[in-house]
C-alpha positions in Angstrom: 108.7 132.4 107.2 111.9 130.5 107.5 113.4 128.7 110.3 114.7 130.9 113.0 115.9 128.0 115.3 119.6 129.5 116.6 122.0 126.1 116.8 124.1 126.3 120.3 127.9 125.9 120.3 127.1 122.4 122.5 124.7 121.2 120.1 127.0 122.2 117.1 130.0 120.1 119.1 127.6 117.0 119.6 126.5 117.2 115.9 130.4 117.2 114.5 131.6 114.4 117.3 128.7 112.1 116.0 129.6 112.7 112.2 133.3 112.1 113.0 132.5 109.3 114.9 130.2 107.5 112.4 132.6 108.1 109.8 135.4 106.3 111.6 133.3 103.3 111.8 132.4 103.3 107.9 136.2 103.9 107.4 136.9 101.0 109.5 133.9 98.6 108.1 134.9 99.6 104.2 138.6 100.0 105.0 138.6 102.9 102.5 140.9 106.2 103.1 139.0 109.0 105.2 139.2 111.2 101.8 136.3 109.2 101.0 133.9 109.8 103.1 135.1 113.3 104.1 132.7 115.1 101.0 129.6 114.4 103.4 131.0 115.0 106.7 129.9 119.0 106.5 126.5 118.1 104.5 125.9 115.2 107.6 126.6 117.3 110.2 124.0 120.2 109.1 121.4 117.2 108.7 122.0 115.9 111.8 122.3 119.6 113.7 119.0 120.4 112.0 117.2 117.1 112.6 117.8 117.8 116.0 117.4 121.3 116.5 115.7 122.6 113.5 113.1 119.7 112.1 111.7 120.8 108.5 108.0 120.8 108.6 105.5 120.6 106.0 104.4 123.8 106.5 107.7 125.2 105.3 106.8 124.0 102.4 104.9 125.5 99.3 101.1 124.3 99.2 99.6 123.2 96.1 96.1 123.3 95.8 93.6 120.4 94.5 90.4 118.4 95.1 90.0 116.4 98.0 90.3 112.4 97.4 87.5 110.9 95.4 85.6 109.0 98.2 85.2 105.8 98.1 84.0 102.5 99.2 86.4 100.1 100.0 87.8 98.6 96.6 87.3 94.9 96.0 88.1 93.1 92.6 84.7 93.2 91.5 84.7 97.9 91.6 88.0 98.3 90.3 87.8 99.9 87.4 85.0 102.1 89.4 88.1 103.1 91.6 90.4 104.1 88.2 87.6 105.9 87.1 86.9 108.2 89.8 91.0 108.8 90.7 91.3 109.9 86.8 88.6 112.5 87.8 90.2 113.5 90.1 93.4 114.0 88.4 92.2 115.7 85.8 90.2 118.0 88.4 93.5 118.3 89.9 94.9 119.7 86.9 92.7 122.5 86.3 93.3 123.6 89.8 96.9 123.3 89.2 96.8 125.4 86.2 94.5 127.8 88.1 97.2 128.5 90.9 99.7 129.0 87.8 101.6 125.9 88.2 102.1 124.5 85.1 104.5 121.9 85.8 101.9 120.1 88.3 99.0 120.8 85.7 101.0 118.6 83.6 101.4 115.8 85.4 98.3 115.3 87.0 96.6 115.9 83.5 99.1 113.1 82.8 97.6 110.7 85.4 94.1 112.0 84.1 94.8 109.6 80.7 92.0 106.6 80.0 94.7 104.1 80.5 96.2 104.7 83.6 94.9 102.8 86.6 94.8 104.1 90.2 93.5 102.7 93.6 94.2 106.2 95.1 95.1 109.8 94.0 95.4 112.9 96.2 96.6 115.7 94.3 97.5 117.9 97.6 100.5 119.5 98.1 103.4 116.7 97.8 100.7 114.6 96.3 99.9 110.6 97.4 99.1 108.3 94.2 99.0 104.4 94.0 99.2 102.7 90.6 98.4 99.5 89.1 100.3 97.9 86.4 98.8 94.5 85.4 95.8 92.9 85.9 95.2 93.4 89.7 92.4 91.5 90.6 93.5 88.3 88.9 97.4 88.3 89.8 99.1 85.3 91.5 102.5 87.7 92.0 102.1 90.8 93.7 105.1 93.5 93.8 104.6 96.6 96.0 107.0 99.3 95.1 107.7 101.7 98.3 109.8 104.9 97.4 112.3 106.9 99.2 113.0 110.7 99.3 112.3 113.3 96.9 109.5 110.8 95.6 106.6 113.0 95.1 103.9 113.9 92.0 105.9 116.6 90.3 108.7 113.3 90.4 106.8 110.7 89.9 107.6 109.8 86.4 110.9 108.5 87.6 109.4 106.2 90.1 106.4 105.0 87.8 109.3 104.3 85.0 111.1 101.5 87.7 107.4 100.2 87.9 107.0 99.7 84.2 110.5 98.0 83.7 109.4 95.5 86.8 106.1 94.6 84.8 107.8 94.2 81.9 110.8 91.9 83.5 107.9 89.8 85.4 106.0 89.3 81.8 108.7 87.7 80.0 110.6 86.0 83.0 107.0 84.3 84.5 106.7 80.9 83.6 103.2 80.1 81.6 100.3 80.6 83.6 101.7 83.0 85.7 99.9 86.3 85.9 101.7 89.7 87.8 101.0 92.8 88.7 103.0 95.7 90.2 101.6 98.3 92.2 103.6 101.8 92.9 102.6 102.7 95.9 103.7 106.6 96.6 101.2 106.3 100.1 103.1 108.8 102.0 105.2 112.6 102.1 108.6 111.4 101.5 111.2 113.6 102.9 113.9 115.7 101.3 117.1 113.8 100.1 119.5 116.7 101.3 116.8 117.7 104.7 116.8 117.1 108.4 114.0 114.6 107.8 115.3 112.2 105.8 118.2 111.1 109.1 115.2 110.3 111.2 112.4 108.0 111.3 109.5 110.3 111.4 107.8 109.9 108.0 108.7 106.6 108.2 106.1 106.4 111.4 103.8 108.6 110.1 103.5 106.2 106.7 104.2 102.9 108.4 100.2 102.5 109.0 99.0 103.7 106.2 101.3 100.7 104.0 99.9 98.5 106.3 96.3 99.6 105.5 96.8 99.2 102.1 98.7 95.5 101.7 95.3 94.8 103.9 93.3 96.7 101.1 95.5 94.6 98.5 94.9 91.1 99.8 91.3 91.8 99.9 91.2 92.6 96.0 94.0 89.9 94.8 92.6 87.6 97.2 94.6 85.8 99.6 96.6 83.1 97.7 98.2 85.9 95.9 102.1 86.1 96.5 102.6 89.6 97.9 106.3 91.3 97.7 107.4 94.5 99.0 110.6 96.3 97.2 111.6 99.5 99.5 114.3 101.5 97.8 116.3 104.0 99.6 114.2 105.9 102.7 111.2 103.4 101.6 113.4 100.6 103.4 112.8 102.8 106.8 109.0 102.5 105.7 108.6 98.9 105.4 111.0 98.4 108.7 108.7 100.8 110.4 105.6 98.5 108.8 107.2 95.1 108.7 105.7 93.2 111.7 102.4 94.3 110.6 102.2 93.0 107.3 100.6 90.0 105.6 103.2 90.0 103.1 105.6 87.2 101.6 108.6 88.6 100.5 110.8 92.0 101.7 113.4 93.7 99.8 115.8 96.3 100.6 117.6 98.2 98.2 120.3 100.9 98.5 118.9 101.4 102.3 120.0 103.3 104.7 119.0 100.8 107.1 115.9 99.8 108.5 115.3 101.0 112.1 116.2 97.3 113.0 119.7 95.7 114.5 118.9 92.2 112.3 115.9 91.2 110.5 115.4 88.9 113.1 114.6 92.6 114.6 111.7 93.3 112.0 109.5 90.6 113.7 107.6 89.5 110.4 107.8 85.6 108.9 108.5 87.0 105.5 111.6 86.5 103.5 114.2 89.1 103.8 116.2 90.3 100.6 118.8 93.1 100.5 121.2 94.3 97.9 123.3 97.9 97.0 124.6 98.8 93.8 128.6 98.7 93.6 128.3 102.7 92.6 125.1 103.5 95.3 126.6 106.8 97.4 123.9 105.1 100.1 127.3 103.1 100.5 129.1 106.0 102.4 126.2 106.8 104.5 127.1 105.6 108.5 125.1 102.7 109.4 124.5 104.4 113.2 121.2 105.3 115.6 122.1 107.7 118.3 119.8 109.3 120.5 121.2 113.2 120.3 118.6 115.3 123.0 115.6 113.3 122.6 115.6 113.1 118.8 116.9 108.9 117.3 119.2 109.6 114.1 120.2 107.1 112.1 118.8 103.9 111.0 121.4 101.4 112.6 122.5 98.1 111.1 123.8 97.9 107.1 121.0 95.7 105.9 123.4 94.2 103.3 126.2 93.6 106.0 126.4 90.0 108.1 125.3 90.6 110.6 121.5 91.7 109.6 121.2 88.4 108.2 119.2 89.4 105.0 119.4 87.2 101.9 122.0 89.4 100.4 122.0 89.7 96.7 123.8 90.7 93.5 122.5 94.2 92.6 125.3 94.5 89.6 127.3 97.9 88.6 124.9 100.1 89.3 124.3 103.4 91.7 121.4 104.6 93.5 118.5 105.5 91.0 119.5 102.3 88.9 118.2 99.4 90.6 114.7 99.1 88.0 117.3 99.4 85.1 116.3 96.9 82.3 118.6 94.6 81.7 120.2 95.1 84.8 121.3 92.5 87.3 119.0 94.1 90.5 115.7 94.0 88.1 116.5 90.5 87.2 117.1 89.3 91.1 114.0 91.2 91.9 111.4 89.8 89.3 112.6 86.0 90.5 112.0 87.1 94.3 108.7 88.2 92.9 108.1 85.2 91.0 109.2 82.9 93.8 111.9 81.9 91.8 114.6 81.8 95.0 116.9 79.1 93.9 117.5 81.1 90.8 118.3 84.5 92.8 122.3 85.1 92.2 123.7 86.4 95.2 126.3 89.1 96.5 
């Protein structure tokens, strides 16, 4: 069945007044020509009409079958590899059930996951899916990086998002000084919403998956102990995620990259006594996306202040040439700025 929710000439009017009117401001703010920006006026004012009128549910969604999560004890760093066992069961039991229901693309990947050396502290192969990898030797790490996804992150995507984890781990290796052991964690904890959907304008998977991120950085400190340096990196919608989570966590460091915002006016806003980082590639699109929250008939859309503008007061830094989806690039000027805020390295971060 397919959404039957009739949009009303008033709401349709509200919906096009607050595009125009967030699109002014970005013209203003980037001083660009209104041909810019005028591509996503018709694709913003859908979202927003249907974000208020028309939310997409997961139940408009296609269900993929699997095995419930292996169940567990809490992990510590003594049953680790106890943890990566049972989570490759289950992705390989996953599989066959995948393949079962005749979707072969899905079979593949959680087979994929399934493979003796891949390390997980949680799999669920369910619909969307929910995995969290490990990359480095966890339980002895002194650097910690937490990688927190935006939209259209999900398992039948996940290679993409595990790739920017591998290029981090490799960056940490050869940039930590001698002594220094890392690991990085991708942590795909939640149902991330559509890029082009109602869902992704508004902060409701960001609420429903703020908790869980807090349960696991308290699940993390337990098995890297408390010493360990812990640093979140929240790309795209995963910035509304760790704004959501921010005063909650026992974390050191916070990064946002080509966000949309954070739910927050400042980071003053965030309420947390970690260090704030934000950067945006000079070809990210995320650019021409207005920095607003408006409440349009009960429903906030929008994520409010530009994280890497002044007046958030982040510790803005150089992200390089890139766009969206090329912040984990290796070589790349974003990778290298975010394995020194990993490392500590601070002094050596180049900024914006």
């Amino acid at each position: 069945m397919g959404l039957a929710t009739e949009t009303t000439a008033e709401e349709q009017t509200a919906a096009e007044v607050q595009t125009e009117a967030a699109e002014e401001a970005t013209r203003r703010r980037t001083k660009k020509p209104r041909r810019t920006h005028r591509w996503c006026r018709a694709l913003l004012a859908t979202l927003i009409t249907g974000a208020v009128v028309a939310p997409l549910s997961a139940a408009a969604q296609a269900r993929i079958p699997a095995p419930a999560p292996a169940v567990l004890a809490p992990v510590t760093a003594a049953t680790l590899d106890e943890a990566y066992a049972a989570n490759r069961a289950n992705a390989a039991e996953a599989s066959r059930v995948a393949a079962a229901h005749g979707d072969t693309h899905r079979a593949a990947a959680d087979r994929a996951m399934a493979d003796p050396s891949r390390r997980f502290l949680a799999f669920d192969g369910r619909d969307s899916g929910r995995a969290t990898e490990v990359f480095g030797d966890l339980a002895h790490a002194d650097r910690v990086a937490v990688l927190v996804p935006g939209s259209d992150t999900s398992l039948d995507t996940y290679d993409r998002f595990r790739a920017g984890a591998v290029a981090l781990q490799h960056q940490l290796t050869r940039q930590a000084p001698a002594g220094t052991r890392t690991a990085v964690v991708a942590w795909l904890g939640y149902q991330t919403p559509g890029t082009v959907s109602a869902t992704v304008l508004t902060t409701g998977r960001a609420e429903q998956a703020a908790p869980h991120l807090r349960a696991f950085v308290r699940e993390l400190r337990g098995i890297a102990g408390g010493d360990a340096h812990i640093s979140l990196l929240c790309h795209s919608y995963g910035a509304v995620v760790c704004g959501r989570a921010a005063s909650g966590l026992d974390v050191d460091d916070i990064a946002f990259i080509g966000s949309p915002g954070t739910g927050a006016g400042s980071a003053a806003g965030l309420h947390t006594p970690a260090r704030i980082w934000a950067a945006r590639g000079a070809d990210d699109w995320v650019e021409n996306v207005p920095h607003v929250r408006a409440d349009l008939f009960g429903t906030t859309v929008g994520f409010g202040t530009d994280p890497v503008s002044p007046a958030f007061g982040a510790r803005v830094f150089a992200a390089g040439d890139g766009g969206h989806s090329d912040y984990f690039g290796p070589g790349s000027a974003s990778l290298t700025n975010l394995a020194r805020i990993v490392l500590g390295e601070t002094s050596e971060v180049t900024r914006a």
